[in-house]
C-alpha positions in Angstrom: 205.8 -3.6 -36.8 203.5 -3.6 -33.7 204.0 -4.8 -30.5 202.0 -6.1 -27.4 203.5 -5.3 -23.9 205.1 -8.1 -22.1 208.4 -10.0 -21.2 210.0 -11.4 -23.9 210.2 -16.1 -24.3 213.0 -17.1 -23.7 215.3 -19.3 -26.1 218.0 -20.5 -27.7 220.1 -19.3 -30.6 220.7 -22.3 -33.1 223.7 -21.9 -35.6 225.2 -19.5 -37.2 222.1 -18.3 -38.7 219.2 -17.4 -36.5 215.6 -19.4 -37.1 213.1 -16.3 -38.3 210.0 -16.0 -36.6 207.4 -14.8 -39.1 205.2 -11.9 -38.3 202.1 -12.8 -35.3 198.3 -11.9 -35.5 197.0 -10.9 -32.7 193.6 -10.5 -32.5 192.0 -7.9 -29.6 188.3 -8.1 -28.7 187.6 -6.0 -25.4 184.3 -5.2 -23.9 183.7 -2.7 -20.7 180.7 -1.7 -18.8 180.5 2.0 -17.2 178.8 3.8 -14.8 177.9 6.6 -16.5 179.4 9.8 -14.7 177.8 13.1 -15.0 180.0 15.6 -16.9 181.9 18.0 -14.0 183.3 20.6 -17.0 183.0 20.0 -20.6 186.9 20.3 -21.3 188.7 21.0 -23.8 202.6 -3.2 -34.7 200.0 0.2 -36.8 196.9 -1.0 -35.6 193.4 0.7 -36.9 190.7 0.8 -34.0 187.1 1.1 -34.4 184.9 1.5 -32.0 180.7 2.1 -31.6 179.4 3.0 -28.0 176.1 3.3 -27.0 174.7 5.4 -24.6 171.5 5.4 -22.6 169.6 7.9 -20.8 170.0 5.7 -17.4 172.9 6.4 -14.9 174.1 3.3 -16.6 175.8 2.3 -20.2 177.1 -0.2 -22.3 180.5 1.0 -24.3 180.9 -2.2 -26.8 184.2 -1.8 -29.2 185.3 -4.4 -31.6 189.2 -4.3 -32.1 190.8 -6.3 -35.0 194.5 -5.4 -34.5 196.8 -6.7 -37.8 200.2 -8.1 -37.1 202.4 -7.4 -33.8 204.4 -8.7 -31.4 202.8 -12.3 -30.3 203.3 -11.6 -26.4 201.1 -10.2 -23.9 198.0 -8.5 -24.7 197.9 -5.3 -26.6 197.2 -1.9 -24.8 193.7 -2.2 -24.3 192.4 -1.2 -21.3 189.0 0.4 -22.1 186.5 0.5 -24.8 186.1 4.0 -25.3 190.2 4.6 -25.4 190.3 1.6 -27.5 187.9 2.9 -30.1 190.3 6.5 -30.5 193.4 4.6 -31.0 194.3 5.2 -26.9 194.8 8.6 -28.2 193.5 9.7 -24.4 195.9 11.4 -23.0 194.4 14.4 -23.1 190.7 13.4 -23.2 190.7 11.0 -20.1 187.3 11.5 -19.6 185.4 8.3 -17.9 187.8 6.1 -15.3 189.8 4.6 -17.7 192.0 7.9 -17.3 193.2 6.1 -13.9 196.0 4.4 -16.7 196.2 7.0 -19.1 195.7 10.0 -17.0 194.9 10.2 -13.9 194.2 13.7 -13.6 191.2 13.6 -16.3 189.2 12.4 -13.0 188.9 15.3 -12.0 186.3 15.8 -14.5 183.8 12.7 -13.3 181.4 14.1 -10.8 180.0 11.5 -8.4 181.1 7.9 -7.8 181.8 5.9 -10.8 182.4 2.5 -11.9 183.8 1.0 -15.2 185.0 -2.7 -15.8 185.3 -5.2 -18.8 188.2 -7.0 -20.7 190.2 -7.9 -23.5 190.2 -11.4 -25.6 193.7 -11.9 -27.0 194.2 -14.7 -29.4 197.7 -15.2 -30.4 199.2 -16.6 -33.3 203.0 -17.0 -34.4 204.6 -19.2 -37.2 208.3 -20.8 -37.1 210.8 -20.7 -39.9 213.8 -22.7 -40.2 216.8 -21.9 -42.1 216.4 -25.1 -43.8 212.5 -24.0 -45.1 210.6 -25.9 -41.7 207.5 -24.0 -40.7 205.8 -24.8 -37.8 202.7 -22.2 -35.9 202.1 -21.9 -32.0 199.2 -23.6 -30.5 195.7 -22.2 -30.2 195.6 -20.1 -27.2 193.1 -17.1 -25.5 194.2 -14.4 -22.7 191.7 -12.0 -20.8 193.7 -9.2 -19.5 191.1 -7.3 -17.4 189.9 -3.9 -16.3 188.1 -2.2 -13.4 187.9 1.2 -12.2 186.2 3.2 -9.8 186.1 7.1 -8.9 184.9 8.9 -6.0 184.8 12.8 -5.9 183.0 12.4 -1.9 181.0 14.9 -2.5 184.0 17.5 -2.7 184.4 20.0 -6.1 188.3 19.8 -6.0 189.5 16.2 -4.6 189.0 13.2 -6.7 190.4 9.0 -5.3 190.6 6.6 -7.6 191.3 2.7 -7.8 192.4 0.9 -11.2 193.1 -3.0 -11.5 194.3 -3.7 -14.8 196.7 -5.6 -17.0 199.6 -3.0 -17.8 201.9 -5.2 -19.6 198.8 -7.9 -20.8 198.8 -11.3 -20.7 199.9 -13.6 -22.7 202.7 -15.7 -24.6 203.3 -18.6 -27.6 203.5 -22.3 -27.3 204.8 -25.0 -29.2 204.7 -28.5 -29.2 208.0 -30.1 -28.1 208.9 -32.3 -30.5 208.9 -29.6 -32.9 211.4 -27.3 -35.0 211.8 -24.5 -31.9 212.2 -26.8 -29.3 215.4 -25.8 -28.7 214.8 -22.3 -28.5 211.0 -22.1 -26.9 208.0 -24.4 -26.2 206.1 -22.0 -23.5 206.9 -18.8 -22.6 203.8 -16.9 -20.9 203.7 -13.8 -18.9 201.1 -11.6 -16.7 200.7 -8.6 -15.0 198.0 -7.1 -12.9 198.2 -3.7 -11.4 196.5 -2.3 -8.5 196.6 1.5 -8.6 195.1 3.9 -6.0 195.2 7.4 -7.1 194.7 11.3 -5.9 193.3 14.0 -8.1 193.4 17.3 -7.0 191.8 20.0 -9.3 194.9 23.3 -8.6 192.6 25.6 -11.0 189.4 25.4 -12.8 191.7 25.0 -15.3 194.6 22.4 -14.3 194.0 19.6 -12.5 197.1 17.0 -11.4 197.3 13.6 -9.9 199.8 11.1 -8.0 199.3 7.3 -7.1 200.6 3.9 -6.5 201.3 1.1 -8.7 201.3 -2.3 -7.0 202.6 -4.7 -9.9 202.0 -8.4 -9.6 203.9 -10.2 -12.6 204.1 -14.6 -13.1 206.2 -16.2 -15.6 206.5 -19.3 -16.8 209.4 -20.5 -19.2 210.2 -23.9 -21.1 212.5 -25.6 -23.5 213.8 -29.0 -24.5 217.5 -29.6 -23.7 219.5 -31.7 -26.3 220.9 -34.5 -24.8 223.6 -36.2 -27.2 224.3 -39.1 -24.5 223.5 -42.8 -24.5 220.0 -43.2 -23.7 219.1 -39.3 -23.9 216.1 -37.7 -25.5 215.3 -34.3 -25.5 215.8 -33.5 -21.6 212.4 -30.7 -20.4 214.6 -27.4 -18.6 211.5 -25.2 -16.7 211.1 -22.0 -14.8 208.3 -20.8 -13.0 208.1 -18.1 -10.9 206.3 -14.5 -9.7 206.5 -11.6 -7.5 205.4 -8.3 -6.5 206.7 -4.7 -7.0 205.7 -1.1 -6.8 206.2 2.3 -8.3 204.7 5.5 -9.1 202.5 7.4 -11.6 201.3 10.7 -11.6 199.5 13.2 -14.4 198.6 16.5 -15.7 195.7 17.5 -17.3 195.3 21.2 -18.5 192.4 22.8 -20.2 193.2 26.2 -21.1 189.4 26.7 -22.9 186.8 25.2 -23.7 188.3 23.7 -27.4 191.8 21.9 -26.5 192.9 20.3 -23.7 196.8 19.0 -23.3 198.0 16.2 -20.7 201.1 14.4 -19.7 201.3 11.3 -17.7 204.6 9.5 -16.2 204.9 5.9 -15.0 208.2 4.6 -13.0 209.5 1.6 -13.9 209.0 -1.1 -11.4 211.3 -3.7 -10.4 210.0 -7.5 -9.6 211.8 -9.7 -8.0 210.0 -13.3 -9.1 210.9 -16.5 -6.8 209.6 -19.9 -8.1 211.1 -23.4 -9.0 213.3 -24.2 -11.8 213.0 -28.3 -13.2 215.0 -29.8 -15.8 213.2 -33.2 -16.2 214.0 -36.7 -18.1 218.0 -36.3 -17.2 219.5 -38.7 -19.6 220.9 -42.0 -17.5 224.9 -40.6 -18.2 223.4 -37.2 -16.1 221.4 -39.0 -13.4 224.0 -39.6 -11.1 225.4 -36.2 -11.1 221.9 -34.6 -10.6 220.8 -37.1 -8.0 218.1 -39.0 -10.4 216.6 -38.1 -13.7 214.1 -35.2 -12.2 216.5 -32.2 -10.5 214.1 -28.9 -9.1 215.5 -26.2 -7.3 214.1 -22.7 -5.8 215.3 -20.2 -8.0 215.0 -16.8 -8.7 215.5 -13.7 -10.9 214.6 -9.4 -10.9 212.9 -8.1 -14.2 212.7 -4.1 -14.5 209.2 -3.2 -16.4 209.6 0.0 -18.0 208.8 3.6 -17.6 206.7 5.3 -19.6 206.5 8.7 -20.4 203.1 9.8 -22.2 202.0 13.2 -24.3 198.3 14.1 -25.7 196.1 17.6 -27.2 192.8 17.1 -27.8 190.7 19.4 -29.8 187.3 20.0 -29.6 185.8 22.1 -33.1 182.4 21.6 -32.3 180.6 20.1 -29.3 179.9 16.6 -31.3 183.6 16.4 -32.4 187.2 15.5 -30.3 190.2 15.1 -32.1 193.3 13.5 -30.2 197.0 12.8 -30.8 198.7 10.8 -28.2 202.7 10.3 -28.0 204.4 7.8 -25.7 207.8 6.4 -24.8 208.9 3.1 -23.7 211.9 2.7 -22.0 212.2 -1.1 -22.7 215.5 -1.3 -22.7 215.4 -2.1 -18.9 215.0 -5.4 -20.6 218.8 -6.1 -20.8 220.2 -8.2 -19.1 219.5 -10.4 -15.2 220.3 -13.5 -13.9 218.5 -16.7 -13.2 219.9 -17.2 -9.8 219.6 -21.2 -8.8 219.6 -22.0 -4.7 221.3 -25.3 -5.9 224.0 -25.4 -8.3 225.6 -28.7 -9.9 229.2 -28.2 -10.6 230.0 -31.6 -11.7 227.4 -30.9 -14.9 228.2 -27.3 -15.3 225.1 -26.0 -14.3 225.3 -23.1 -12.7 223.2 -19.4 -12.2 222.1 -18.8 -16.0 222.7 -15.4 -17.4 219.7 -13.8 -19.3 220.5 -11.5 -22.2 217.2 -9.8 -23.4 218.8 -6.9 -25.6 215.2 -5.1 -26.0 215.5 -1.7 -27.6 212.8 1.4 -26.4 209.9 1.9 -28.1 207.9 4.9 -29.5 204.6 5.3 -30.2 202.2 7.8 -32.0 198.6 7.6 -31.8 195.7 9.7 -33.2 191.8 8.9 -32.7 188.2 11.1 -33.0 184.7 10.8 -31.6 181.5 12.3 -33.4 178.6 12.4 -30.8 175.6 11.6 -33.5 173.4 12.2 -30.5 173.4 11.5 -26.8 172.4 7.9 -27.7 175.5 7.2 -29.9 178.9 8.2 -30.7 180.9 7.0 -33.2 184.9 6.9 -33.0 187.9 6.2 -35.2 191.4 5.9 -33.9 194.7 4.9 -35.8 198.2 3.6 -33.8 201.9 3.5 -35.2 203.5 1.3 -32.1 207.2 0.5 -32.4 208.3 -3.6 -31.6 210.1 -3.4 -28.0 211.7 -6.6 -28.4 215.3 -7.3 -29.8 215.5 -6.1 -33.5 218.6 -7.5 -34.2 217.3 -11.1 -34.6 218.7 -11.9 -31.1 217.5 -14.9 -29.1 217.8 -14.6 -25.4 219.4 -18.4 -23.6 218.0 -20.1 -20.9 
């Protein structure tokens, strides 16, 4: 089963017997634009990406990929954060040849000569159905995310120093919603999450043959969280319990790209996990009339607050190069979701008399693994064509789960 980066809904469990959640489509369409850089050193959820590029004898290119990604995890968007990486499966560890590498390697900059700019984005439709134990089937609402991306490279006119600057969508964006008077209601009727990165980098070329990088990552992540509340009181519907909140944290990444000859080339990248601490308001609206006088009228807000630890990532990658028209890549990488555990939604105002108090959080994500492979055939300098295949491992809770808020 596949999986698209984010933080998991949040819901309830219902019963003895949790509600099953059929598998998602996801559906990825990204489009970039590059700058085309002048080759320094000719170096050496399963998802099937496909990918045709494009390129013209002017300093600037198109790269066009159309991605139709089968079932995965109906969160944030998929890992797409360039066309050309895209069309090889994101098998780039080790190739990391235009500014994309800024995410999956920074140390392939070191082979862009020049300054260099590539941009674009992903459209991420989203699709989920709910089933009941009793047979109920209900599907999210219609809904479209563009995670973007936008790079830029600068080698100042130096043959060993390289600065870099990515913005991008690690984790995606993205989420489900449900209408809420309908069979989940109790579990989930919004839960949407994003992330954007901003990610200054250093490349420093050690050897004509090695090249390593270090850099920042400044993580900005919102969330937004809802749920109908039963209410079995005189004069109580369905009470509306809300969270919305965001925040900022940082890390580091850095990378290792190694080209022994002109065939193969093998790369490792590493990115910390980051912790965010999101501040924002909780709500629980229409308080049934028992409840009002407890929660000082039937609309109760409050500042609240809670950390969330994205993961680290460790990555691997070879590439071989047969011919001068032909790269082969494998790519593996390790997600160390399991930060997703356990936190607390910490409330500034508490209400004793109605047992409302800080809620505790329990995500229970396991770590992922993932194992890529991809190829690109130059038919000519006008056109390349490129294949690239992607086992990705679910990170979210396996054992059927359902985190409370």
């Amino acid at each position: 089963m596949g999986k698209s980066r984010a933080s998991p809904e949040l819901g309830k469990q219902q019963g003895s017997v949790s509600p099953e959640f059929t598998r998602p489509n996801d559906f990825l369409i990204p489009i970039s634009s590059f700058a085309k850089p002048e080759a320094r050193q000719k170096i050496g959820q399963k998802a099937r990406r496909w990918s045709l590029s494009i390129r013209r004898e002017f300093r600037i290119a198109a790269l066009l990929s159309l991605v139709v990604i089968g079932p995965t995890t109906s969160t944030a968007g998929g890992p797409i954060h360039g066309a050309k990486a895209a069309g090889m499966g994101t098998a780039f560890v080790a190739v990391a040849d235009d500014p994309s590498a800024i995410l999956h390697n920074p140390a392939g900059l070191a082979n862009l000569k020049g300054t260099n700019l590539y941009g674009g984005g992903t459209a991420v439709i989203l699709s989920s159905e709910f089933k009941s134990p009793e047979g109920g089937r209900e599907r999210t609402g219609f809904q479209v995310f563009l995670p973007p991306h936008f790079y830029v490279s600068s080698d100042l006119g130096t043959n060993s120093l390289v600065l870099g600057l990515g913005l991008y969508s690690p984790f995606g964006i993205g989420g489900r919603k449900w209408s809420e008077p309908g069979l989940p209601r109790f579990a989930s009727t919004e839960g949407t999450i994003g992330t954007v990165s901003a990610n200054p980098t250093v490349v420093w070329r050690v050897l004509p043959q090695v090249a390593v990088a270090a850099g920042v990552d400044i993580l900005y992540a919102f969330n937004r969280m809802v749920k109908m509340v039963d209410q079995p009181l005189p004069g109580g519907g369905d009470g509306r319990l809300s969270f919305k909140g965001d925040g900022l944290g940082w890390g580091y990444n850095f990378g290792l790209l190694v080209f022994p000859g002109g065939k193969v080339s093998f790369g490792f990248a590493y990115r910390d996990a980051i912790r965010v601490k999101q501040k924002g308001t909780l709500a629980f609206e229409r308080i049934a009339p028992p409840l009002q006088p407890a929660f000082g009228g039937g609309v109760f807000r409050t500042d609240a607050s809670m950390v969330v630890h994205f993961p680290e990532i460790f990555s691997w990658g070879v590439a071989f190069r047969p011919t001068a028209k032909l790269t082969l890549a494998a790519d593996v990488e390790w997600v160390r979701w399991s930060s997703f555990d356990q936190t607390m939604l910490n409330l500034k105002r508490q209400v004793p008399q109605a047992r409302f108090f800080n809620i505790p959080l329990d995500f229970r994500w396991e770590d992922s693994w993932q194992i890529k492979f991809g190829g690109e055939y130059k038919v000519s300098e006008k056109l390349s064509l490129r294949a690239g295949y992607a086992f990705v491992e679910t990170p979210g809770n396996r054992s059927g789960h359902i985190c409370e808020l």
